[in-house]
Every structure is written in structure tokens, then in C-alpha cells.
C-alpha positions as CSV (number, residue, x, y, z in Angstrom):
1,X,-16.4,-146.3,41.0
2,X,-17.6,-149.8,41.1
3,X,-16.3,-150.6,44.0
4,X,-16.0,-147.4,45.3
5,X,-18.7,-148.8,46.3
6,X,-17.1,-151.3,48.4
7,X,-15.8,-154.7,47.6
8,X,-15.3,-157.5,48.7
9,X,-18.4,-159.7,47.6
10,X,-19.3,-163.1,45.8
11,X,-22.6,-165.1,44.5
12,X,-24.4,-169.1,43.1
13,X,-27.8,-170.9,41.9
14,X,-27.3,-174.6,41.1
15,X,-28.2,-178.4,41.1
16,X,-31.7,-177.5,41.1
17,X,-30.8,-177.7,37.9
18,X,-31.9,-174.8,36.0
19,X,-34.7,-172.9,39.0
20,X,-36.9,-171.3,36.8
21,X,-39.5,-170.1,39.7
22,X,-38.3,-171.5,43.0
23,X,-35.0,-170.6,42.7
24,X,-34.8,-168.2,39.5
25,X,-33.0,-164.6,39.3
26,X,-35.0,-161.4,40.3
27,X,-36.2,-159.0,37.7
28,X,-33.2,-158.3,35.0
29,X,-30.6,-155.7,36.3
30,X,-28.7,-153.5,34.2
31,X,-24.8,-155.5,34.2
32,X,-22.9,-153.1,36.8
33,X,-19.8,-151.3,36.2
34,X,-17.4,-153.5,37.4
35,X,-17.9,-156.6,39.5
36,X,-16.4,-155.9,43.1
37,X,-16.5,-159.5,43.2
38,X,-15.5,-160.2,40.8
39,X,-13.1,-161.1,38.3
40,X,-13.0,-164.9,36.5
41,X,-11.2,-167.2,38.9
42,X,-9.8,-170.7,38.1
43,X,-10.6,-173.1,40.1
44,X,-8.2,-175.0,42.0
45,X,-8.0,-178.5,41.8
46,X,-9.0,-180.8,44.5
47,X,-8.3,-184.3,45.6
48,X,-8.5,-186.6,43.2
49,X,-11.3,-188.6,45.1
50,X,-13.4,-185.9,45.6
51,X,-12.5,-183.7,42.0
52,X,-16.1,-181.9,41.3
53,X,-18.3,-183.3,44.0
54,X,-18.6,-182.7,48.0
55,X,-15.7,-184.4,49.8
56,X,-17.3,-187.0,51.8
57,X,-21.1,-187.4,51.5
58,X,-22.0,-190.4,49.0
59,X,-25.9,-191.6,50.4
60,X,-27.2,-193.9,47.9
61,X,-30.8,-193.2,49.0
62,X,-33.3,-190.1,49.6
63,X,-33.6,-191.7,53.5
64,X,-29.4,-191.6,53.6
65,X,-29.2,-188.2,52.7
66,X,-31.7,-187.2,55.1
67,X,-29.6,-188.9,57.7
68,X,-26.8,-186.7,56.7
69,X,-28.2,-183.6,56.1
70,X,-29.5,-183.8,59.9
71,X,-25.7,-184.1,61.4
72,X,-25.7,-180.2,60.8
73,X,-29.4,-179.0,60.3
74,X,-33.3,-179.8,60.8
75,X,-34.5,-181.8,58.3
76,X,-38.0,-183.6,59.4
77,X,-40.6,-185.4,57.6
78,X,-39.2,-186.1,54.6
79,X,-41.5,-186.8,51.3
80,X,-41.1,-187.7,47.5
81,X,-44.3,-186.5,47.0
82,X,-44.2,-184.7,43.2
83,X,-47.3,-182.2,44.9
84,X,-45.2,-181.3,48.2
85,X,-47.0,-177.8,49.2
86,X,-44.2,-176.8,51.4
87,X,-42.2,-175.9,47.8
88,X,-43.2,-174.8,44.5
89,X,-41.6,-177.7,43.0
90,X,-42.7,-176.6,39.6
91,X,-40.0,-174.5,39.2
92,X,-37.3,-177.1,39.1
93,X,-36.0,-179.3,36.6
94,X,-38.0,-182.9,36.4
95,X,-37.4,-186.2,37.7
96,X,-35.5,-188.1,34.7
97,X,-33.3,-185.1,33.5
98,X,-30.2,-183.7,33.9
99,X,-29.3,-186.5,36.0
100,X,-32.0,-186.2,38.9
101,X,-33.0,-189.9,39.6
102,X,-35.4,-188.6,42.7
103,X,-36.7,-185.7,44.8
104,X,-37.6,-185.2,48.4
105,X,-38.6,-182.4,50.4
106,X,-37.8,-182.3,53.9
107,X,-38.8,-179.2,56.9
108,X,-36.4,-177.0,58.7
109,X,-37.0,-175.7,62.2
110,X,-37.9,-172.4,60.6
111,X,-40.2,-170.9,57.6
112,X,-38.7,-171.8,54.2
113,X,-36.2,-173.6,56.0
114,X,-37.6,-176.5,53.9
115,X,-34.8,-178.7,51.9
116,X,-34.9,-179.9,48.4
117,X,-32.8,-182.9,48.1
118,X,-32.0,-184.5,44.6
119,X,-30.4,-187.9,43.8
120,X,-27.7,-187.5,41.2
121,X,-26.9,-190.3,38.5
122,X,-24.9,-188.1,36.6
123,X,-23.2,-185.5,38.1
124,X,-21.5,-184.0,35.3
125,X,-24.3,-183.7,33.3
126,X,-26.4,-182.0,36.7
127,X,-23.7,-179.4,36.7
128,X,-23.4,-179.0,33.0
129,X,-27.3,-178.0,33.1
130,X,-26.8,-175.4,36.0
131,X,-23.9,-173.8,34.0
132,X,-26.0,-174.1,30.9
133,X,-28.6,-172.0,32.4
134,X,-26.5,-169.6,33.7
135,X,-24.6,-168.9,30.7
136,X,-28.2,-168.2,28.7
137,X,-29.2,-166.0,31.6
138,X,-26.2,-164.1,31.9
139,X,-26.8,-163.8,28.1
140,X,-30.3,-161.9,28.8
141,X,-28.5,-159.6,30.6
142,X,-29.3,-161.4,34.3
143,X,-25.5,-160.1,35.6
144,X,-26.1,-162.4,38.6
145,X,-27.2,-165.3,37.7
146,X,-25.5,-167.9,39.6
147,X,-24.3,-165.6,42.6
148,X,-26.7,-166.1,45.2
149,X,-29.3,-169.0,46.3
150,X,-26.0,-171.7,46.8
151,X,-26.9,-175.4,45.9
152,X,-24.9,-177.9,47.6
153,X,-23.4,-181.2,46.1
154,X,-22.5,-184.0,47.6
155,X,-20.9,-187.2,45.6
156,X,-24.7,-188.7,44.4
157,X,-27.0,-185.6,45.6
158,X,-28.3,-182.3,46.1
159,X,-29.3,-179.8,48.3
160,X,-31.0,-176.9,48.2
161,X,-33.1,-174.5,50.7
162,X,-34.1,-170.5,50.5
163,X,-33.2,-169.7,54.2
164,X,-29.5,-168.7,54.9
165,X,-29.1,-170.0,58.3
166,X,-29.4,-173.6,56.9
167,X,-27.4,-173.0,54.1
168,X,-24.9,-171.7,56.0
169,X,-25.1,-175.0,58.5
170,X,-25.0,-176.8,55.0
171,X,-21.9,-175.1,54.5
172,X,-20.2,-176.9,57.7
173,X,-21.0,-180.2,55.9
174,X,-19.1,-181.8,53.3
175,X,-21.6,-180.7,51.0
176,X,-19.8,-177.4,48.8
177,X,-22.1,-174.9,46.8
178,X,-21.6,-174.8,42.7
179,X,-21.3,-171.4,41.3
180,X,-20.9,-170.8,37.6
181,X,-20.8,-166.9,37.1
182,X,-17.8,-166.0,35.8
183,X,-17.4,-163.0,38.0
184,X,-17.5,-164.9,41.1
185,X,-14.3,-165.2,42.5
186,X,-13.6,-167.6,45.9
187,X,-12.9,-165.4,48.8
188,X,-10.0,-165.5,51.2
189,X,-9.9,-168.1,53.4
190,X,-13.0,-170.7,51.7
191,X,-12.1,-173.5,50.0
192,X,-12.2,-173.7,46.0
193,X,-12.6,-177.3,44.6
194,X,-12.7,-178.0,40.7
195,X,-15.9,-178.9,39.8
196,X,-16.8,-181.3,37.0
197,X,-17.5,-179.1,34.4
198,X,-15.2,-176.2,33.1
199,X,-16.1,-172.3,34.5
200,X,-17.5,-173.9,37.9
201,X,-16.1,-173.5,41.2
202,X,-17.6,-175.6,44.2
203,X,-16.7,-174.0,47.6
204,X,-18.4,-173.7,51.3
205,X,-18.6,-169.9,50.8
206,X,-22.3,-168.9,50.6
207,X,-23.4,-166.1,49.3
208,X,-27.0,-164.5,49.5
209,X,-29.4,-161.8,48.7
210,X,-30.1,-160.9,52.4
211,X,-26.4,-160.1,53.0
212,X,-26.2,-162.7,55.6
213,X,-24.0,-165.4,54.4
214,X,-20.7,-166.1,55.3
215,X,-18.2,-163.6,56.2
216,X,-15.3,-161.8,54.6
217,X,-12.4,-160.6,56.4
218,X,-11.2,-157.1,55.7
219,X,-7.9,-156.4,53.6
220,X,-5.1,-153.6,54.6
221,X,-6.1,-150.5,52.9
222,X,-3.2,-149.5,50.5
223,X,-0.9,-146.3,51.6
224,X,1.4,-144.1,49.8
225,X,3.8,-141.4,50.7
226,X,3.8,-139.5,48.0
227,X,1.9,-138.4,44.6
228,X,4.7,-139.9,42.6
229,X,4.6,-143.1,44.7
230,X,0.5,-143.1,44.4
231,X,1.4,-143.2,40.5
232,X,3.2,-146.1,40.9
233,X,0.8,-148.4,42.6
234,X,-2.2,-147.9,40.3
235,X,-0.8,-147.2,36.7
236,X,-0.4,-148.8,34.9
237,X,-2.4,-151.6,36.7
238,X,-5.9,-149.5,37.1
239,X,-5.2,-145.4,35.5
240,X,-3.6,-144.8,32.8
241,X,-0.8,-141.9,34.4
242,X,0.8,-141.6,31.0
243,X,-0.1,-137.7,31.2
244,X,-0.1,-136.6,34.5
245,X,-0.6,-132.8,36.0
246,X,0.1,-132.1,39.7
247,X,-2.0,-129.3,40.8
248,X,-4.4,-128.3,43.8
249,X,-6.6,-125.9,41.3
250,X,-9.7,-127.4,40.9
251,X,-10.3,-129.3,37.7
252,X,-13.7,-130.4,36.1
253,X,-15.5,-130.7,32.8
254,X,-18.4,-131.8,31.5
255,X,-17.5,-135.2,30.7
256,X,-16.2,-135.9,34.4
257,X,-17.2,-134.4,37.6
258,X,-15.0,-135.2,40.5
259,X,-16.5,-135.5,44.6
260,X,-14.2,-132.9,45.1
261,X,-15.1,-129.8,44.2
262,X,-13.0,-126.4,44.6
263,X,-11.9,-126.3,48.1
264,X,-9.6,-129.3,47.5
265,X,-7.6,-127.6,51.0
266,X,-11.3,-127.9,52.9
267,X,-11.8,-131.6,51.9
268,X,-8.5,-132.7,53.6
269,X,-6.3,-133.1,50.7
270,X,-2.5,-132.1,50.8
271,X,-1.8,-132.9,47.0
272,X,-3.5,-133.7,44.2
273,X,-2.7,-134.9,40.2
274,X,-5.0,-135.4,37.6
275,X,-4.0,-138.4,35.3
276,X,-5.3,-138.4,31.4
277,X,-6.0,-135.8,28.8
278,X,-7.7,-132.6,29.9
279,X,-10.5,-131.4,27.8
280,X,-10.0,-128.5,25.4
281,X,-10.6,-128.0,21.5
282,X,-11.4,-131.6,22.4
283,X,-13.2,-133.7,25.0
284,X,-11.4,-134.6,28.1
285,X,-10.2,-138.4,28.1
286,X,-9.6,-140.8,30.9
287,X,-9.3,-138.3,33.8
288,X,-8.7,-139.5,36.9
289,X,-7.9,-138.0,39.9
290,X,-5.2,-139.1,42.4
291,X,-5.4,-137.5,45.6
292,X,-2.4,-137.8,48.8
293,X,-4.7,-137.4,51.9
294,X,-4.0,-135.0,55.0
295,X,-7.3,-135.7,57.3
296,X,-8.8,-138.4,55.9
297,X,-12.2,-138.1,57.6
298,X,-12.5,-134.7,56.2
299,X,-12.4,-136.3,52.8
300,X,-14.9,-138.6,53.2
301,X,-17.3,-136.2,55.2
302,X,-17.0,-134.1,51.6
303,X,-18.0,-137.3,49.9
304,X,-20.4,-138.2,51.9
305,X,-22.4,-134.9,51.8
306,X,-22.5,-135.0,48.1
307,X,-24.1,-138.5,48.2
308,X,-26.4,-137.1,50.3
309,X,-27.2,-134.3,47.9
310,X,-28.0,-136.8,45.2
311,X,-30.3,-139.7,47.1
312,X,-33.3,-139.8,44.5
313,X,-31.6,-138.2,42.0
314,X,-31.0,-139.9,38.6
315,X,-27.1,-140.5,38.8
316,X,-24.7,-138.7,36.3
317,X,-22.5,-141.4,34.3
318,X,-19.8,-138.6,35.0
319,X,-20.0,-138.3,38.6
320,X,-16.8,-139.8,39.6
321,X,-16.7,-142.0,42.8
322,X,-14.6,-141.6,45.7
323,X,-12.3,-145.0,46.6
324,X,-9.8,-144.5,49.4
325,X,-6.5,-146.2,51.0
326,X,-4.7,-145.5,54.8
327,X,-3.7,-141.8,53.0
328,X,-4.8,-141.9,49.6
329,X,-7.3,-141.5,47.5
330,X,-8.5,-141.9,43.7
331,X,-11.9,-140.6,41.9
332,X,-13.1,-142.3,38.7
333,X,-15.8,-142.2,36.8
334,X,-14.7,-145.5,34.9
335,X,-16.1,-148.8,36.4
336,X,-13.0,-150.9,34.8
337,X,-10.8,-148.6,36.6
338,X,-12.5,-149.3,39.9
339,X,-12.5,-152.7,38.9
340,X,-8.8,-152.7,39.2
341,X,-8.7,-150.1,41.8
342,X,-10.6,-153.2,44.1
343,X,-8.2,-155.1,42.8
344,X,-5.0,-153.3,44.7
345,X,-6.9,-152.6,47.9
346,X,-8.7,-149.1,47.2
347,X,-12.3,-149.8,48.9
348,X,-15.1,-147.1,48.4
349,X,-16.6,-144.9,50.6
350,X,-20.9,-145.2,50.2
351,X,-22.7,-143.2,52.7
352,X,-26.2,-143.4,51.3
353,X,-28.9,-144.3,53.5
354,X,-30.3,-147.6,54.4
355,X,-26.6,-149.0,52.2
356,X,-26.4,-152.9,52.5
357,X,-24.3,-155.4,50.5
358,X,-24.3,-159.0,49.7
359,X,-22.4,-161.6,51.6
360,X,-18.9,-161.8,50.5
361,X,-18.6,-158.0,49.7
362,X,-15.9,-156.1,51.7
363,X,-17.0,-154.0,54.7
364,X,-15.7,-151.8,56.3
365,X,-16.2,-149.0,59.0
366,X,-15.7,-145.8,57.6
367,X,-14.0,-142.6,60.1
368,X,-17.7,-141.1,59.3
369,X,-20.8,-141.7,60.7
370,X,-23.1,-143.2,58.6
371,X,-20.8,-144.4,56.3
372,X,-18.7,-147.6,55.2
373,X,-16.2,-148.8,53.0
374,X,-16.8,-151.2,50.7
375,X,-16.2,-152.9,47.4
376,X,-19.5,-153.3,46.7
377,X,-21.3,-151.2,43.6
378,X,-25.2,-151.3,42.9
379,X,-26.2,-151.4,39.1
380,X,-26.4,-148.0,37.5
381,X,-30.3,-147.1,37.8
């Protein structure tokens, strides 16, 4: 379950044009299972005036955005110097491409709380280059390029820095962040602009590796009163109920191996189905289990002592993953069905030590100790 492993997250790279050291992805993850955060969005149109740019900031020199930048966050001692030690400018796209007309670096109050600015004389072309470079490293398997690091555009510049608190004061400005990952999708409550270029958003939602970025609000967990009703909600939207079986036996194979083993009573379930096509002369297809829930801390006690049982353990691609609602609760082993699942609500439950989640993932507390709920689902190691 993708986000089984809780949801509710988002991601973002940018203006930089193209960071290939100071602001490039980590080491290549594997793509994960589904992206809690993360179907395509559209984004929505904004004003005419301000279509594809910040709303209100228009400095036509290095010194003017400086002046802006410091309404909402330390930014001292600026320099144009091309051999600034405070950054490793090296990684960044040159003076005289992709729009950049001029580059200054300026200090924050903290460590790498320095800021890159860039004049823009072509905007569209500065974003078409930051969605160019995503693209190609979304193409060598980089899954989030684009999510995290935010650069922020104004009408004619740039802004960039590594720590979080000042992107996050950045965020207050006019200034909006330009992601380009298809999988990001504006959370609740931020603002989504059009940006210049097609498959870009712009938005003052920032997003980070540190987890630390702006925060998402918590959705309603979805309920059902009955199996049938359960059946309902997620098929045919996320599991395919066309064959269902209602039965509290235990059911597993070697193709899918649900959280819940035989004492389905013990874990706090009052009735459960299995949805797809049991194995047999054949192998099993597209099982998934639904489960109406009696004592839903009992259930996710049982899930999280067989997390437990598997930290440093090479994961089984047929371990299923344990999402939940208010009274309900599905396993999958199929990422696209947890996709969906995140979709309607389901959040799931991760117990495993030390768990964090980026900013704009959904968190919530679970009813056990040492666990949460959330949308949020590492890569497959």
C-alpha cells in the first residue's frame, strides 16, 4: 500500500534553472508504488496580470530584489561575484542562458540560509529549462525530481535558498515556488497559479526533504456500516469487487500475504471479504482484502507488530499493506490500488521506527503508540 503509508504529501526544484550540484536530486530511487502525492493536477488559472509569474514582485535590478526579499527574510551583503564561496555556484545554469541576465548571492541569519537571486529576461524560457530538466530526470528514473528544494519566481527574478525556514518566509511573499513533477498535486488550502509553461504549477506550498515545510491539514477518514457498503465506496474506483467472498476464515497465498493473519476475531475485525480471484489450478489475481472494523486499535496493534517483525528485512512484493478509515479497513499489495485508496480518504498505518515524511504528506496520529497514519509510502528497497 502506497499510501498505506500515509498520504498526504507534495514536492519542486526550479529557476535555478537546471541545479546540477547545488540544487540537484539525491542518488536515483527506485519510482515508488504509487505517489501519495500525487496524481497529475491542472493547474488553475490565475489573474491575467500575474498568469505564470509571482503576483506582485517586478524589481528591475539585483539591489531591488534584495530590497524585497528583506520585507520577509535576512538577506545581507549581497554580491555578483561569479566566485561567491558562500554557494557552489557551479552547479547552476550560467549567466546568458535560459533567460538569467544576472546573479547575486546574498546571507541569511542562519547557515545555508544564503539566497540565490537571478534576474529573468525571459521567463518562459527560465521555466521551460526547469521543466526540461525535470522531464530528462524523471526519465532516468529520478521519481522526484522537482518535488523538493522550491525556487521562487517573481515577475523578472529568482530565488532560491537550501534552508526551509527562509523558504518558508519566501513563501509569505508574493514570490510562488514552480514545480514541474507531474505527480505533484497542490494541497488543500495553497494557492495554484498557471505557470507559463504547460505541466507547471506555481504555488506558495513548500515542500522539502527535512519534512519541515508547510503544513497539511488532515482529511475525515472514510466510514462504512457495512461490507456491502465498504464495496461500494472503493470499487470500482480503487478494487476491483467484481468477485467478492465474505468470509472470516483466513485466506492467503503465495502471491499475496495479508497483515492479518488467522485470528481475524483477535485483530479486531467483525467481517471480512476478500475481493478478486482466489488462487487454485491457477495463481490468485487481484486479491484484496476489505475488512468492517470492531476495535480499531486492535487492528492496528496487529499491524504494527508485523512491521516490527520485518524492520531490516528485505520487503516481500506480496506483503499487503494495511490502510484504514473511522471503521474500516483495506489490505493491498497493489500500489495503484493504494493510489486510489489515498484517493477516497483510506490513510496507512506505518509503525516503523524512526518513520518521518516529507512536507505536504498526510499525518496523522494513530490509536497506537508509536504509530501514525499517513499517505506517505517510501520506495520499495
Amino acid at each position: 500500500m502506497r499510501l498505506q503509508r500515509i498520504i498526504t504529501a507534495t514536492a519542486a526544484l526550479a529557476a535555478l534553472t537546471t541545479l546540477a550540484t547545488a540544487c540537484e536530486d539525491p542518488a536515483k530511487p527506485a519510482k515508488p508504488a504509487a505517489s501519495p502525492l500525487a496524481s497529475p493536477s491542472a493547474p488553475a488559472a490565475a489573474s491575467p496580470t500575474a498568469a505564470g509569474t509571482g503576483t506582485g514582485a517586478a524589481p528591475a535590478t539585483l539591489a531591488e530584489a534584495q530590497a524585497y526579499i528583506r520585507k520577509y527574510t535576512p538577506c545581507e551583503d549581497l554580491s555578483s561575484d561569479p566566485n561567491d564561496s558562500r554557494v557552489n555556484l557551479s552547479g547552476y545554469n550560467p549567466v546568458g542562458t535560459s533567460g538569467i541576465t544576472e546573479r547575486g548571492v546574498c546571507s541569511g541569519e542562519k547557515a545555508q540560509g544564503e539566497i540565490v537571486i537571478h534576474m529573468i529576461s525571459d521567463m518562459k524560457a527560465n521555466q521551460q529549462a526547469e521543466k526540461d530538466h525535470v522531464t530528462k530526470r524523471l526519465a532516468e528514473g529520478y521519481w522526484d525530481a522537482g518535488l523538493y528544494d522550491p525556487v521562487f519566481y517573481g515577475k523578472t527574478f529568482t530565488a532560491f535558498s537550501r534552508k526551509t525556514e527562509t523558504a518558508l518566509a519566501l513563501a509569505k511573499s508574493d514570490l510562488r515556488a514552480l514545480v514541474c513533477n507531474p505527480d505533484f498535486t497542490v494541497p488543500e488550502g495553497y494557492k495554484k497559479e498557471k505557470a507559463l509553461v504547460d505541466g507547471c504549477v506555481l504555488t506558495d506550498f513548500v515542500n522539502t526533504r527535512d519534512g519541515k515545510g508547510s503544513p497539511v491539514k488532515g482529511s475525515a477518514l472514510p466510514s462504512a456500516n457495512s461490507i456491502e457498503e465498504l464495496r461500494k465506496l472503493v470499487s470500482p474506483k480503487a478494487v476491483d469487487c467484481t468477485e467478492m467472498l465474505v468470509t472470516n476464515e483466513h485466506i492467503a497465498s503465495i502471491d499475496y500475504l495479508p497483515v492479518v493473519g488467522r485470528d481475524v476475531q483477535g485483530a479486531g475485525i467483525k467481517q471480512r471479504a476478500v475481493c478478486g480471484q482466489l488462487g487454485g489450478a491457477t495463481r490468485a489475481t487481484n486479491l484484496n482484502w476489505l475488512d468492517l472494523v470492531a476495535d480499531m486499535k486492535a487492528l492496528q496493534t496487529v499491524s504494527k507488530d508485523s512491521q516490527l517483525a520485518e524492520v531490516g528485512k528485505q520487503r516481500k512484493l506480496t506483503q499487503s499493506k494495511l490502510m484504514v478509515g473511522t471503521n474500516i479497513a483495506v489490505e493491498s499489495n497493489n500500489p495503484a490500488v493504494r493510489k486510489e485508496l489515498y484517493k477516497l480518504g483510506f490513510l496507512r498505518v506505518d509503525c516503523e521506527p524512526a518513520f518521518s515524511a516529507p512536507a505536504g504528506s498526510k499525518i496523522q496520529k494513530a490509536q497506537v503508540d508509536g504509530c501514525v497514519l499517513t499517505d506517505f509510502e517510501r520506495p520499495m528497497r
